[in-house]
N, C-alpha and C positions, 0 to 999 in steps of 0.2 A: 504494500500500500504506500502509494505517495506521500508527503508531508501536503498541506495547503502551503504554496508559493512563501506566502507570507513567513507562517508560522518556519518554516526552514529556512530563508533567511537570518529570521531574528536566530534563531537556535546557530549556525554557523556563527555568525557573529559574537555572538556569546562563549562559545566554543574557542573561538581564537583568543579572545580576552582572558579564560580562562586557562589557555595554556602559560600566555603571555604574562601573566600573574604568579605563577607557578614557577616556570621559570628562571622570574626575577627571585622569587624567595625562598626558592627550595621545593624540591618536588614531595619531600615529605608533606607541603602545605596542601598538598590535591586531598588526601584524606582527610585532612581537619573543613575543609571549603564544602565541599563533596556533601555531608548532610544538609545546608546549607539551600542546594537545589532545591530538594522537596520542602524546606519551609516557604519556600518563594511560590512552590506549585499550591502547598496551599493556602497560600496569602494570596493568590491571585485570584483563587476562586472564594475567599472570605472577605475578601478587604473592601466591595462594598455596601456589606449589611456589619462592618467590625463595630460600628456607633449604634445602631439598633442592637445587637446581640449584648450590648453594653449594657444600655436603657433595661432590657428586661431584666438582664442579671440584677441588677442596684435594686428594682424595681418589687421583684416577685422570690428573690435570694429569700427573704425572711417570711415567706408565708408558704408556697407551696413545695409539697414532697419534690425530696432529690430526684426521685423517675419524672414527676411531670414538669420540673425545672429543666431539665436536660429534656426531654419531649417538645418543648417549649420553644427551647435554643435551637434545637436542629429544626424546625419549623422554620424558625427564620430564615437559619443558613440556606435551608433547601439542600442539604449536604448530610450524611450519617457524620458529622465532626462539626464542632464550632469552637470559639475563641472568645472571653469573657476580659481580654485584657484592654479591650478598647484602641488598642494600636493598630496599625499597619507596618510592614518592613518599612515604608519608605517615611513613616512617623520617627521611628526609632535611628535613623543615620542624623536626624536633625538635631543641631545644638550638641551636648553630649552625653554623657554618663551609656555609650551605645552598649556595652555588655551589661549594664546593670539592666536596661531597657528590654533589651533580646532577653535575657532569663525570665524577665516577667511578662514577657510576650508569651513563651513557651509551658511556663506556668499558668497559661490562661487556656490551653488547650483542654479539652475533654481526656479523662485518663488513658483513655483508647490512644489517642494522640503521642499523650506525654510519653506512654511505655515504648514507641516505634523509637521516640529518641532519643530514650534512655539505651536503646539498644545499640542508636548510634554511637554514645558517650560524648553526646552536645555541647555538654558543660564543659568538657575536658574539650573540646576546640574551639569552643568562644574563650575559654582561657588563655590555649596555645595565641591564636591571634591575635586576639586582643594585646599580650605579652608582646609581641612582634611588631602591636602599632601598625594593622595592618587589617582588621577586623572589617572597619566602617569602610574600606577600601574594598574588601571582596564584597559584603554586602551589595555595595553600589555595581559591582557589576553583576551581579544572580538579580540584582534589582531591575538590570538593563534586559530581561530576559522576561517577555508580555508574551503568553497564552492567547491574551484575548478576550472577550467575554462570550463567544460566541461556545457553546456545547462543542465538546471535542467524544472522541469517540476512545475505548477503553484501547485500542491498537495504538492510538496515537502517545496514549498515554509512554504505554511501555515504550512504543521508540522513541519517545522526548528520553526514559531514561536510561535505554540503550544506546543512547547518540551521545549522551553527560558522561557514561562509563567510558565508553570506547573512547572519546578525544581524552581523560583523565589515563585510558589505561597508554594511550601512543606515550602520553607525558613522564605515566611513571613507571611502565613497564609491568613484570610478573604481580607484583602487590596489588595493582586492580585486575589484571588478566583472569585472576581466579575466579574473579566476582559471578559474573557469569557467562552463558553458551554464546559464541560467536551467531550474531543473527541469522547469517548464513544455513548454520547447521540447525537451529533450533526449526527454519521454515522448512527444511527438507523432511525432517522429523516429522513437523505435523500433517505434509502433502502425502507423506507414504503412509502413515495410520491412520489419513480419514480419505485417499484412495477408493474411485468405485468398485475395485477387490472387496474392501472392506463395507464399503455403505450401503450394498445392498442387502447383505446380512443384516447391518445394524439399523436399518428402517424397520427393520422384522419386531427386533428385538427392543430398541430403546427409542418409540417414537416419541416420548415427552422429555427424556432427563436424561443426562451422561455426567461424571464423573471424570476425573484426571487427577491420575497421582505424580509425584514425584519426590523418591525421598531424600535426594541432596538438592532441591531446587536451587540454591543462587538465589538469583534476584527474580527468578519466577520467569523469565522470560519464553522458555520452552512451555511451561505451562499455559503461555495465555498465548502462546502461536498455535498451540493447538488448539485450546480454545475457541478462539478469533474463527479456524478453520473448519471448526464444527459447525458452530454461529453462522457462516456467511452460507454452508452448504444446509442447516435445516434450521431456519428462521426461528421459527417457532418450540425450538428445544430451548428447557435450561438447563445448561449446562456450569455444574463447578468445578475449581480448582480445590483441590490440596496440596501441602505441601510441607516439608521439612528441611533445616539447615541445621550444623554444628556452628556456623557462625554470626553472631550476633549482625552484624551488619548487613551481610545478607537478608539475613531474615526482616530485618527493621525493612529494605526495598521494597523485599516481598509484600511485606504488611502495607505498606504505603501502598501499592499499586492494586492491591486485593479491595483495601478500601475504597478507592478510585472507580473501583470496576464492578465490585459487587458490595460493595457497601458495610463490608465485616472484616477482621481479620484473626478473627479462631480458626478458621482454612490453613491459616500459617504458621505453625511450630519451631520453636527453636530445639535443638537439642539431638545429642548424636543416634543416629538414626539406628545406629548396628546394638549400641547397647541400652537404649530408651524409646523405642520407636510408639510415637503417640500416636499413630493409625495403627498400631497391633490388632488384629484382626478383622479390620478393614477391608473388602473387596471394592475395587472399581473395574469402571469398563476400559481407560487406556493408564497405563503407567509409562513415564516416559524418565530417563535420568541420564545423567553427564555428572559421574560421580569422580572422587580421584582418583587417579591410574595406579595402579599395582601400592596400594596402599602398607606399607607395612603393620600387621596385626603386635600389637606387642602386649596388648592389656589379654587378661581371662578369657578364652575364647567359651566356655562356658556361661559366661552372659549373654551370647547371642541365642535368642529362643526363637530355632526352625520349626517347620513342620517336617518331622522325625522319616516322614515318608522319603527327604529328596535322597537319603544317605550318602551322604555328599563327605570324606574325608576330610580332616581339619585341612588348614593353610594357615600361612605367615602372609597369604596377597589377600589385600581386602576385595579385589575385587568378587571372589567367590561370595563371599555374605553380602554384599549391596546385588550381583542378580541373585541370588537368594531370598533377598529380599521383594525383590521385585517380584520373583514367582511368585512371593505371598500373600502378595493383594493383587494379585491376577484374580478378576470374577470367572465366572465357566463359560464366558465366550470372547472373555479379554483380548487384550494385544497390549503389546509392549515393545517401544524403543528406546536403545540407550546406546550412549559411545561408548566406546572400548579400545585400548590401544588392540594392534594389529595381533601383537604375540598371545591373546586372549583365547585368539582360534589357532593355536598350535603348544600354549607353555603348558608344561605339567608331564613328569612319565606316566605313564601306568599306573593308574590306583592313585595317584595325587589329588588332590580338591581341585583345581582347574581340569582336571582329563575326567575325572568322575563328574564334577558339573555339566562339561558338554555330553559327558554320556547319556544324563537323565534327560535334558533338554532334547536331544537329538531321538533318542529312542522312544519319548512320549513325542515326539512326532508335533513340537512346540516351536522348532524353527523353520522359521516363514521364510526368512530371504536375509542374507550379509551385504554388506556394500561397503567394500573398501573405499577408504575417503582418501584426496591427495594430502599430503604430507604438509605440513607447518599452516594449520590450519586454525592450529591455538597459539596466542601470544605468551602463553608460558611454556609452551611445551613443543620440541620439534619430536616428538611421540610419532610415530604412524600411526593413523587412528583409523576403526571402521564401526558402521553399524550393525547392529543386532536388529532384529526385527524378530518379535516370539509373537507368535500368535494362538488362541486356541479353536478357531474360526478353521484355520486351516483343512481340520479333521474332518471336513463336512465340504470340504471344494476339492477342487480337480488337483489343489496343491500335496494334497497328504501323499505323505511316506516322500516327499520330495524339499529340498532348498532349493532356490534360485540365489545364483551370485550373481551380484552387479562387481565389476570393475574401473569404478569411478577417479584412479588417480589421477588420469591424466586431464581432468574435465576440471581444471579451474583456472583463473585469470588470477592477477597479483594488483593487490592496492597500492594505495599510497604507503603504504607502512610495511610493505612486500611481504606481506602475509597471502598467503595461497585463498583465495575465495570463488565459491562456487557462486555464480549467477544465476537470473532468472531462469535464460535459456539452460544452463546446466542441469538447474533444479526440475527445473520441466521432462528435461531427456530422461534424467535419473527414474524419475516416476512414470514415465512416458513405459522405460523399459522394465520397470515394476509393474507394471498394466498388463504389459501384453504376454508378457509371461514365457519369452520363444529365447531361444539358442541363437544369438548372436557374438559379435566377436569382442564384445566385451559384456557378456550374459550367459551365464548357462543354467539350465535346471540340468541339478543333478540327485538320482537316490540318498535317504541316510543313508542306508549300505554302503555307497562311494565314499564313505568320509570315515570311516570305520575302520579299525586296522586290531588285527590278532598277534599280542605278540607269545609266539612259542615257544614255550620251552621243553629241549629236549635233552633226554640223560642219556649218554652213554656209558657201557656197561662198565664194570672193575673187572680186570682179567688177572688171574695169577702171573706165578714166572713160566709157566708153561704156556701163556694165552688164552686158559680156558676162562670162560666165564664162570663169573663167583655167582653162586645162589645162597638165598638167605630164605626159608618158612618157603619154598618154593618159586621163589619171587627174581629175577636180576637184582644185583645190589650194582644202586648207578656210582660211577666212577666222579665223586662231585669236585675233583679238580676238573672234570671235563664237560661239566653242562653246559650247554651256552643255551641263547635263547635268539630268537629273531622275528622279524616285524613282519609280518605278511596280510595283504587285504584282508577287510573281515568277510570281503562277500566271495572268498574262495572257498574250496571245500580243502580243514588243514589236513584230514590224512593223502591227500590227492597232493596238496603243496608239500608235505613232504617227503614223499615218496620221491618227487618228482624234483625237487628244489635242495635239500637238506639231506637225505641220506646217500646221494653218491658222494659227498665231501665228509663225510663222517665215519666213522665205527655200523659195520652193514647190520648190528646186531640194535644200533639204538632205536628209540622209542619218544615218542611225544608222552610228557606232564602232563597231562592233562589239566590236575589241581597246581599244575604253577604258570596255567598258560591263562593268561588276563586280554581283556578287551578293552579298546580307549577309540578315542575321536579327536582327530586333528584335522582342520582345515589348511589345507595347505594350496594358497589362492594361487600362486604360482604354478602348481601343476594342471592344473585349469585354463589359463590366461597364459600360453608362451606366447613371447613375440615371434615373428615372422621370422622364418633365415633366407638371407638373400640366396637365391641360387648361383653359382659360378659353374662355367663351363666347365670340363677334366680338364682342357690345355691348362685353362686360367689355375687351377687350382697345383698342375706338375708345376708351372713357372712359377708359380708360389712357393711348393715346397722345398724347388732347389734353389730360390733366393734364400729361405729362410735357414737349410741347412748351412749354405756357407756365411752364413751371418751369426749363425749357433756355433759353428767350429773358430771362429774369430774371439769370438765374447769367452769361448769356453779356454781358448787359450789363455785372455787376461786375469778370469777365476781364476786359473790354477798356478798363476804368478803370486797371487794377492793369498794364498790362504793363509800365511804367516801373519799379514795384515788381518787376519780376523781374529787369529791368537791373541794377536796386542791388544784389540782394542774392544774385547768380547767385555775386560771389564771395569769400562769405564761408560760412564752413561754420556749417550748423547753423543759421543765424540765421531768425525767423520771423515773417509777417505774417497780419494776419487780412483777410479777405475782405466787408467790410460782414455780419461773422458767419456770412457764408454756406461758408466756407470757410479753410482756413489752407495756407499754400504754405512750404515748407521746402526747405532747399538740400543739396545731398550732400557726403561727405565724402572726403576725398583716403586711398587706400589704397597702400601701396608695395609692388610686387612680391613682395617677399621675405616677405612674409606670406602667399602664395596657396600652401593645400596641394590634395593630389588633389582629396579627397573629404571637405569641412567640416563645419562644421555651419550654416554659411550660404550664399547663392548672392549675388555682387556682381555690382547689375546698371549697365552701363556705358553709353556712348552706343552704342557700335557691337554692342552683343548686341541694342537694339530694331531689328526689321526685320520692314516692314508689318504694324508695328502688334503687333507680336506680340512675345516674350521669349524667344531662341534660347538656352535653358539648354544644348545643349553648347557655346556659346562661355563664359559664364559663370566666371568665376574664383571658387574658392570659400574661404573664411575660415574659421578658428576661432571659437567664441563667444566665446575669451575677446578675440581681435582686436575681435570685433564690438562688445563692453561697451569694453575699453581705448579703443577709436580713436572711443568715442559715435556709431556709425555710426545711422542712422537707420532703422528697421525699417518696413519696407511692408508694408498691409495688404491685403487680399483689396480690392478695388472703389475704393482709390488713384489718382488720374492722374500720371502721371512726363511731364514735357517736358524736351528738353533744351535747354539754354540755349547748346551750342557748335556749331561746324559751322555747313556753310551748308545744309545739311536740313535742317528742322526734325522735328522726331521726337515721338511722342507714343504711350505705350500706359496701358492698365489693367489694373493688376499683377490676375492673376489668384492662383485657386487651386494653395498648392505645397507641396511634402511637407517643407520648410525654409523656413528664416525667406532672403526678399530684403532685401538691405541698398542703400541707393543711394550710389553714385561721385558723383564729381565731374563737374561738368556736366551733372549735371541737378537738376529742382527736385520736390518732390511738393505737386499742389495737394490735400489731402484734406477731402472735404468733412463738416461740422457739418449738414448736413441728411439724414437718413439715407432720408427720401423720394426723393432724387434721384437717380436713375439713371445712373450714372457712364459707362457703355458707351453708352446712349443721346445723353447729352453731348458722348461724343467725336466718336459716330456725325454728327452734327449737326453 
């Protein structure tokens, strides 16, 4: 929805003032200015009945009940809020004593009012300001910022203060970024769950009232995009929000904007959702969340009260208990969207709380459709992110027993703030291709069966010093330095895979585990979505391989001049030689434990995560960027060779393509090469 000409305008204008302000005095000042908005929004719509609402106060204070005093007052206002201080903002910058003025302006509000600002901590930044000589100066500009008198609509509301956050968050970066969902994502959210997939069922089912939950809302902004989208598609529904935060100021938005919109704000809860959740037993018809990514659990996971059915394995990633949670105000023909970083639909081995999550979801036949999103989409976080889409709708359409992937990364444009953003046209495609529901080249339905994987384990027998096999009560006794296990599709048949897969490379006598052989679910969107490979002719491709060998037998000689140079310099970090130009070789750098969180913004690769040849990113320890800049870690590029320089292995891979920066450990070295003809993977190949 557009702004009216006007009304955006003044809002850009304001917007610049307020970076311009910020700026000058410190970016910490955006959070203390920042509550400051919403007393202006509703000083705009009090300020010209603030001398009536006065009169009756003075007037009828000492005669009638506190219910029909306040009954009274909001009558005037024509508002669920009113104000008894007699002021106006633009009353209070005149003359001075302006913080003593403002607290009794805010002390004039209805208690509903006063608790949103408490939530803010009001007093504690008309102090900071005012301290700063600097107070009567923001004032004046949130003052320069006219509504109007004309009726605005509850959408407009939310993007007056989605447009206050976003130029606050370009100014101070991660500290409002968290506030809430980029607009972007929160409208794709609501176009794919109120979708005519879905509306034809739901006229069935909910032709007067809907519901919408969310249990990390933010500033609510997802909530009332869906809303708005229920609203526009079936006039005559009412439709409400719920909704929950652990963060006070959050919440305090929420509350603002709920009141704005539906005139209450008991819909909005403060408090942590995983071990207090105020909708406990709760059903609605959409849940939608953008909760934190791979949260670290660290308090009693025993405070978390599931429904005992989903038997879901503990974890240390909050993620598993927020869609847990979400399952549990799913109603019995619900739907739910939420973000989720990428590694959501692959972290977890066998038997983990994320493999066992997607196993319940997958096999109650709960997931509707994934849609990877493109990359730096959040200003806190360069996370690869994608959506969930659960539905329970599905079990009764053409979709059951099936997911649809969308592959949406490469469908975005870049702002002023070069943040990755999906547009109108994007948003359209994305649901366009959620409609239609067909195998395209960045679409597929595929079976749950296809996303399913059996990992087997199999024992190989103990055999004496003669070779025979040992028996035990009748039984083979397995040889358990020799079991191994392996990944195989779920939708094979395993004694056919192994017969066929696993016992010509084995002991002819082994046997599948049956009771040690587990089932899990990994998405793995890549194998779905390859890119195209250019085709080249066979000439093209000999004239290829014999440029590339004698460019391999050149490099391979300067290697083996320089190994003594890797001896030197295996240990010293960082230190670097060149290669007769052909190449430079760099040493890794020492990272200590206590810097490794879940899920960072780098992946550290070590000795023991190379294995044949290849980069086991879930052993992977992952870092902060700012460890990564403090500790001068060394950053690997796509087509790199890593060797390690300890162990009695030797070890060697070519950092491939990754959705985060690899940073290299200690004990190993990267030779990167300066000739960009040269084929690094061919090299190693050789």
């Amino acid at each position: 929805m557009e702004y009216r000409q006007e009304l955006f305008e003044n809002l850009r204008r304001v917007g610049c003032k307020l970076q311009e302000f910020i700026h000058l005095n410190g970016t910490s000042m955006g959070m203390e200015v920042y509550p400051l908005i919403f007393l202006r929004i509703l000083d705009n719509l009090l300020s010209r009945k603030a001398i009536d609402m006065r009169k009756f106060y003075e007037k009828e204070n000492q005669h009638l009940p506190a219910k029909e005093l306040e009954d009274g007052l909001k009558a005037i206002s024509e508002l669920p809020f009113y104000n008894i201080s007699g002021y106006t903002l633009s009353d209070i910058t005149k003359d001075g004593n302006t913080a003593f003025k403002l607290l009794n302006y805010i002390e004039g509000f209805n208690d509903e009012v006063r608790q949103i600002f408490a939530l803010f901590d009001i007093n504690h930044s008309i102090s900071v300001l005012n301290s700063k000589n600097i107070l009567k100066g923001a004032l004046n500009i949130i003052l320069s910022f006219n509504i109007g008198n004309e009726s605005i609509t509850g959408d407009e509301y939310r993007l007056i203060i989605e447009y206050f956050t976003e130029q606050l968050t370009l100014t101070m970066g991660k500290e409002f970024g968290e506030m809430s969902t980029p607009h972007d994502i929160s409208e794709l959210m609501a176009a794919i769950l109120t979708s005519p997939y879905y509306r034809s069922l739901a006229r069935r089912r909910y032709a007067s009232s809907a519901s919408i939950y969310d249990p990390t809302c933010g500033t609510a902004g997802t909530l009332y995009a869906v809303k708005d989208a229920l609203t526009s598609q079936f006039s005559s529904r009412d439709v409400m929000v719920y909704g929950q935060d652990i963060n006070p100021r959050n919440a305090a938005v929420a509350k603002i904007l709920s009141l704005l919109t539906v005139g209450t704000t008991d819909n909005i809860q403060l408090g942590d959702t995983l071990t207090a959740d105020k909708f406990e037993g709760r059903k609605f018809d959409y849940v939608v969340a953008n909760f934190p990514f791979n949260m670290a659990i660290t308090h009693d996971q025993d405070l978390f009260s599931f429904d005992p059915k989903y038997s879901i394995a503990s974890s240390k990633n909050g993620n598993v208990y927020f869609v847990q949670n979400i399952l549990d105000h799913m109603n019995e023909t619900g739907k739910a969207c939420f973000v989720a970083p990428m590694s959501s639909l692959t972290a977890g081995d066998f038997g983990s709380g994320e493999n066992s999550l997607r196993r319940y979801i997958i096999e109650n036949d709960l997931l509707d459709c994934v849609v990877a999103l493109p990359s730096k989409m959040f200003p806190s976080t360069n996370i690869s992110t994608c959506l969930w889409v659960l539905s329970k709708q599905k079990r009764v359409s053409n979709r059951k027993g099936r997911v649809f992937l969308i592959d949406a990364r490469d469908m975005f444009s870049t702002d002023s703030a070069k943040r990755n953003i999906l547009t109108n046209g994007a948003i359209n495609k994305i649901v366009s291709l959620y409609q239609n529901y067909s195998n395209t080249k960045i679409s597929k339905r595929v079976y749950n069966s296809d996303l399913g994987e059996l990992l087997l384990s199999v024992n190989q027998p103990q055999r004496d010093y003669d070779g025979e096999i040992i028996f035990k009560d009748g039984e083979k006794v397995a040889n358990k330095d020799k079991q191994i296990t392996e990944v195989a599709p779920l939708s094979v048949d395993a004694n056919h895979y192994f017969e066929e897969r696993i016992l010509p490379n084995v002991d002819e006598e082994s046997w599948i585990n049956f009771s040690g052989t587990r089932i899990g679910y990994k998405i793995r969107f890549n194998d779905f979505f390859k890119k195209d490979q250019e085709e080249i002719s066979s000439s093209q491709a000999l004239d290829a391989l014999d440029k590339s060998r004698k460019r391999v037998n050149t490099l391979n000689q300067n290697l083996v001049e320089c190994q003594n140079n890797l001896k030197d310099i295996q240990h010293v970090e960082g230190k670097e030689i060149r290669l007769k130009f052909v190449s430079t070789i760099q040493s890794g750098t020492q990272v200590s434990p206590q810097n490794f969180i879940i899920d960072g913004g780098a992946y550290l690769l070590w000795v023991s995560t190379i294995e044949n040849g290849k980069i086991n990113f879930q052993k992977c320890k992952q870092i902060t960027e700012e460890t990564m800049i403090k500790k001068k870690c060394v950053i690997l590029q796509e087509g790199d060779i890593v060797i390690s320089t300890t162990g009695t292995v030797g070890k060697v891979v070519v950092i491939p393509k990754s959705d985060k920066p690899i940073v290299m450990g200690k004990g190993l070295v990267r030779v990167q090469l300066l000739d960009n003809n040269i084929d690094s993977k061919s090299l190693v190949s050789t």
